[in-house]
MARNU-560791 format. One record per residue: residue in one letter; x, y, z of N, C-alpha, C in turn. Coordinates in nm, 2 decimals. Atoms other than C-alpha are relative to their C-alpha. Layout:
// MARNU-560791
+-----+--------+--------+--------+--------+--------+--------+--------+--------+--------+
| res |    n_u |    n_v |    n_w |   ca_u |   ca_v |   ca_w |    c_u |    c_v |    c_w |
+-----+--------+--------+--------+--------+--------+--------+--------+--------+--------+
|   A |      X |      Y |      Z |      X |      Y |      Z |      X |      Y |      Z |
...
+-----+--------+--------+--------+--------+--------+--------+--------+--------+--------+
This chain:
// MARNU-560791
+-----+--------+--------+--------+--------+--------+--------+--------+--------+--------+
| res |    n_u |    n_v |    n_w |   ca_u |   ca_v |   ca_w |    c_u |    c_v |    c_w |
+-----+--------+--------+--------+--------+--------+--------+--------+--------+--------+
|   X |  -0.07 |   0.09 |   0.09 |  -4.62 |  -2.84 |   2.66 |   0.05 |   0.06 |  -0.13 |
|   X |  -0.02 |  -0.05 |   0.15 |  -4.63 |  -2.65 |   2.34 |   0.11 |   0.13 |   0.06 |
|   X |  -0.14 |  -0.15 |  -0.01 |  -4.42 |  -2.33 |   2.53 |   0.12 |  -0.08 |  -0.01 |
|   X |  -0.12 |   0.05 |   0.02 |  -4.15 |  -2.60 |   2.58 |   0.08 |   0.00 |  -0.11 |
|   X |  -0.04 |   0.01 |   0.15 |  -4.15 |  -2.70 |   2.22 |   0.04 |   0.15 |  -0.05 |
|   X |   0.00 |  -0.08 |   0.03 |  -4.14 |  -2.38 |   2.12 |   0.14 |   0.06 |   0.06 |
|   X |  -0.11 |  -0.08 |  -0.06 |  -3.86 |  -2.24 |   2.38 |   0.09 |  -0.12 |  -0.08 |
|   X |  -0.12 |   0.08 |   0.05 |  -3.66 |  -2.56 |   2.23 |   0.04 |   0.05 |  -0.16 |
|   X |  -0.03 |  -0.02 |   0.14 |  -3.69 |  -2.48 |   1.86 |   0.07 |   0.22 |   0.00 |
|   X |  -0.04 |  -0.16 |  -0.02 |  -3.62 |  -2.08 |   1.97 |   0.15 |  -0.02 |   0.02 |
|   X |  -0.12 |   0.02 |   0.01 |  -3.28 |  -2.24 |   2.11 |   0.09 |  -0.06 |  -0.07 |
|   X |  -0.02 |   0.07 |   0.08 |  -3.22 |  -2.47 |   1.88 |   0.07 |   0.11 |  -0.16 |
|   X |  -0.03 |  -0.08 |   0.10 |  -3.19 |  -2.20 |   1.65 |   0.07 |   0.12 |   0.05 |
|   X |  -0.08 |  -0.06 |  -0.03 |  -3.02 |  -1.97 |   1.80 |   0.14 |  -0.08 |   0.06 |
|   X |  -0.14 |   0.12 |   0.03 |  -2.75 |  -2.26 |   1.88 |   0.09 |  -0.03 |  -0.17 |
|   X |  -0.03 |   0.02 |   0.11 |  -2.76 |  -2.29 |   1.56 |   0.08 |   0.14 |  -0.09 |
|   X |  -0.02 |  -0.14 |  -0.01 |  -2.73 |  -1.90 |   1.47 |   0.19 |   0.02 |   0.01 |
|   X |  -0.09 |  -0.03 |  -0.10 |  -2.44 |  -1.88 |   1.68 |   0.12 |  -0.06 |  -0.08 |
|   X |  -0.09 |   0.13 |   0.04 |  -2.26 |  -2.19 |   1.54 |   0.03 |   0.04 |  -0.16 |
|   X |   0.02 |  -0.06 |   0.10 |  -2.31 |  -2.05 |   1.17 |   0.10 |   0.12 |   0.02 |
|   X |  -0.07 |  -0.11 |   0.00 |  -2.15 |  -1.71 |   1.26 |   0.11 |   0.02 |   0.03 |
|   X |  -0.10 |   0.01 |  -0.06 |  -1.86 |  -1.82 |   1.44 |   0.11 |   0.02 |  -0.09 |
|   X |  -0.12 |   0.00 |   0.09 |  -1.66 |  -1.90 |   1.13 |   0.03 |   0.13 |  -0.11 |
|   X |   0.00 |  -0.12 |   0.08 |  -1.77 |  -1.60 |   0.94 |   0.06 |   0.13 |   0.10 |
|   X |  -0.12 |  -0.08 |  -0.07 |  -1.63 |  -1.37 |   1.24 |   0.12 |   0.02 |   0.00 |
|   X |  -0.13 |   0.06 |   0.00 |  -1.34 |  -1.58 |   1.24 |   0.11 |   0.06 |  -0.16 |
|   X |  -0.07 |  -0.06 |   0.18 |  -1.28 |  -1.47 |   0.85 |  -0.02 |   0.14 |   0.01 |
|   X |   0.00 |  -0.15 |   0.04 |  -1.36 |  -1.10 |   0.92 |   0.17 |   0.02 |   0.10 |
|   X |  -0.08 |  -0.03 |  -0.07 |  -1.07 |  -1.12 |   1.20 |   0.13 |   0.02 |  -0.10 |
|   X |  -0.11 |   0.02 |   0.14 |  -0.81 |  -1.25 |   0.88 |  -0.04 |   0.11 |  -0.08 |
|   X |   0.08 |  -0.10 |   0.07 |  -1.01 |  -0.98 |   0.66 |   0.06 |   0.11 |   0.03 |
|   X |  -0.07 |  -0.15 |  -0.10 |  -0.88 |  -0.71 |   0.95 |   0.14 |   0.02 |  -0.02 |
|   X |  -0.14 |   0.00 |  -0.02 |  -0.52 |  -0.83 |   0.96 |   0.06 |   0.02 |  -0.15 |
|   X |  -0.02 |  -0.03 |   0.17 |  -0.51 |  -0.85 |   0.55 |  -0.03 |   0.11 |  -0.04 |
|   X |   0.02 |  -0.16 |   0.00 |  -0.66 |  -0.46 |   0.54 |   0.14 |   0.07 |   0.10 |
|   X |  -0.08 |  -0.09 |  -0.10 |  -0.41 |  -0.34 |   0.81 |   0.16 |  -0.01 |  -0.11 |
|   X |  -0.11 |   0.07 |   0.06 |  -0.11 |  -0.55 |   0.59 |  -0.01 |   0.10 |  -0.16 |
|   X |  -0.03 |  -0.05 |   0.11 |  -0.22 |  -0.40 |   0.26 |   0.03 |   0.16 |   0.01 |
|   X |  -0.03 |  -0.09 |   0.03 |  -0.22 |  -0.10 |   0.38 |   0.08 |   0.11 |   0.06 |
|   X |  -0.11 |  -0.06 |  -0.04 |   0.10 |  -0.09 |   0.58 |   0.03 |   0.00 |  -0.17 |
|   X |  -0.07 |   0.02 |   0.12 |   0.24 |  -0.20 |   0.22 |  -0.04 |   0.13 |  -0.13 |
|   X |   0.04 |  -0.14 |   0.08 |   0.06 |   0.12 |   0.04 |   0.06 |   0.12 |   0.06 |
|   X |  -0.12 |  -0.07 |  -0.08 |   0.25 |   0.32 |   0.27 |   0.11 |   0.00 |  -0.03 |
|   X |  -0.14 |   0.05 |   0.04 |   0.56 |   0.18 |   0.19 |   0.02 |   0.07 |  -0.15 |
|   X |  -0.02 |  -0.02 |   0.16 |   0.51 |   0.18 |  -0.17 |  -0.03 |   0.17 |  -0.06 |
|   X |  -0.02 |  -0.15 |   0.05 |   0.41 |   0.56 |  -0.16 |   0.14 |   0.08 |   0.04 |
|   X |  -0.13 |  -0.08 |  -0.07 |   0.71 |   0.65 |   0.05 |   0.10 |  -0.04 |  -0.12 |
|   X |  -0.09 |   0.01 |   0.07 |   0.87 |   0.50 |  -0.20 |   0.04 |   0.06 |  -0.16 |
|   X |   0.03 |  -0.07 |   0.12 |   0.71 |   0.65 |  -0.51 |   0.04 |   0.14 |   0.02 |
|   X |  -0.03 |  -0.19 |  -0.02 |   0.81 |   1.02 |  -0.32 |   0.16 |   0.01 |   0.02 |
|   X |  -0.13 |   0.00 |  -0.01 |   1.13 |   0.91 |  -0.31 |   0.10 |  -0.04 |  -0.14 |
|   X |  -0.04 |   0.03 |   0.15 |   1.20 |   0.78 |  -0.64 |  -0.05 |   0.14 |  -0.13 |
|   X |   0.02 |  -0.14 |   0.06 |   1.05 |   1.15 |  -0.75 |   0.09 |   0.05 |   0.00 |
|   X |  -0.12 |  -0.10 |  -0.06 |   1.31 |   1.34 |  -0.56 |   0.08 |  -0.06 |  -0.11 |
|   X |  -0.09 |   0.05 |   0.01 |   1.55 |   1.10 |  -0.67 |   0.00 |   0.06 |  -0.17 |
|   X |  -0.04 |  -0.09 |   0.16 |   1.44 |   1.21 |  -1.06 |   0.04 |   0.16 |  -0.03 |
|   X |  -0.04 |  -0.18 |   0.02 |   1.45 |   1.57 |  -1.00 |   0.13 |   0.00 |   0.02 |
|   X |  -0.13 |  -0.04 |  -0.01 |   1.81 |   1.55 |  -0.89 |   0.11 |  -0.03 |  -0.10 |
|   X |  -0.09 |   0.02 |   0.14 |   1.88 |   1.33 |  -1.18 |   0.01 |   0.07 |  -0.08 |
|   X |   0.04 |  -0.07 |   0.07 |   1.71 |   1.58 |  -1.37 |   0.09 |   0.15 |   0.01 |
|   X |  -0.10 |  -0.09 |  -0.03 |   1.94 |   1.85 |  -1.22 |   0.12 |   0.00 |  -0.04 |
|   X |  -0.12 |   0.04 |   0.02 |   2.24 |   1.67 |  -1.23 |   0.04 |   0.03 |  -0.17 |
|   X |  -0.01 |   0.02 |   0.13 |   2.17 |   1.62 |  -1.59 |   0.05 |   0.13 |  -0.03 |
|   X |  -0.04 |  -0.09 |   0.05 |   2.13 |   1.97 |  -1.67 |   0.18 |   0.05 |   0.06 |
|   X |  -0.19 |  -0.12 |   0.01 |   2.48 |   2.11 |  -1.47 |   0.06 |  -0.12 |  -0.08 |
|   X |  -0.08 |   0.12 |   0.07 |   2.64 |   1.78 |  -1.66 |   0.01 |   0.09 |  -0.12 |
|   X |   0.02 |  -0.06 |   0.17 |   2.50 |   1.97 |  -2.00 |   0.09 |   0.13 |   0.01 |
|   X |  -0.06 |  -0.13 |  -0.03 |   2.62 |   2.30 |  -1.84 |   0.15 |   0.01 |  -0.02 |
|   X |  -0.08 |   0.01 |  -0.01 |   2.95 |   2.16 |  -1.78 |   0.08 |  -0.03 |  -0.09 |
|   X |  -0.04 |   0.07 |   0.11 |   3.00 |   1.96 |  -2.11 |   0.02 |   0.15 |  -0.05 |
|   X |   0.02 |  -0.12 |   0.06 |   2.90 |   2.33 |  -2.28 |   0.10 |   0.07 |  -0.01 |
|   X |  -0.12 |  -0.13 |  -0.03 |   3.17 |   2.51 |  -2.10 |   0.13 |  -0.06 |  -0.07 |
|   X |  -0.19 |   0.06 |   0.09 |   3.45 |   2.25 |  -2.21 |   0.01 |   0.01 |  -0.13 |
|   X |   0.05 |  -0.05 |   0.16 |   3.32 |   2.27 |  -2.55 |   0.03 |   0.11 |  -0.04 |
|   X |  -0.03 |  -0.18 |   0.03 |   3.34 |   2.67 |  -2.53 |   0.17 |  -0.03 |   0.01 |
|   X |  -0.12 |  -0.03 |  -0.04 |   3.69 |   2.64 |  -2.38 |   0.07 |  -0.07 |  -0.08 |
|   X |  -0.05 |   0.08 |   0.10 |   3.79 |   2.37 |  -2.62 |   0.03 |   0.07 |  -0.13 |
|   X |   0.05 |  -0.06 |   0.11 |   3.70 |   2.60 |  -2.93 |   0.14 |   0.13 |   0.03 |
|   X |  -0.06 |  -0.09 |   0.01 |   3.86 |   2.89 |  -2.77 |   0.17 |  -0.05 |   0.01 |
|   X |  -0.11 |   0.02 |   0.03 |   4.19 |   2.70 |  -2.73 |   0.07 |  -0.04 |  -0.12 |
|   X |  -0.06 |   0.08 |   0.12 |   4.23 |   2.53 |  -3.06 |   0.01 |   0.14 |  -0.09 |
|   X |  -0.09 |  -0.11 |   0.10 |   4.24 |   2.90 |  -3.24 |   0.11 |   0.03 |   0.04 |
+-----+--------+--------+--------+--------+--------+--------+--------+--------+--------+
């Protein structure tokens, strides 16, 4: 009589166990798919930061032949006006 009791309160609680964990699984699954999500979007956002690099170095290039180019009309300007 007393093993019965005993196997009931062992299922009872492991019913219970079970029933408890279900929902906290349930939230690691959302947990998985919001890790995977942030870190398609970190991806993104670096591709995007290595591209907005480049994108300064060429400004940064452009700039200087711009300076180069201003320079030379400037020189040529000077030497036409004597």
């Amino acid at each position: 009589m007393v093993l019965w009791v005993v196997l009931g309160v062992l299922v009872f609680a492991l019913l219970l166990l079970v029933l408890v964990t279900l929902p906290v699984l349930s939230g690691l699954g959302r947990l998985g798919r919001a890790a995977a999500r942030t870190e398609r979007e970190l991806a993104g956002a670096q591709t995007l930061q290595m591209s907005l690099a480049h994108l300064e170095e060429r400004m940064a290039a452009f700039q200087d032949q711009t300076t180069g180019v201003q320079e030379h009309l400037a020189a040529r300007r000077r030497s036409t006006a004597r």
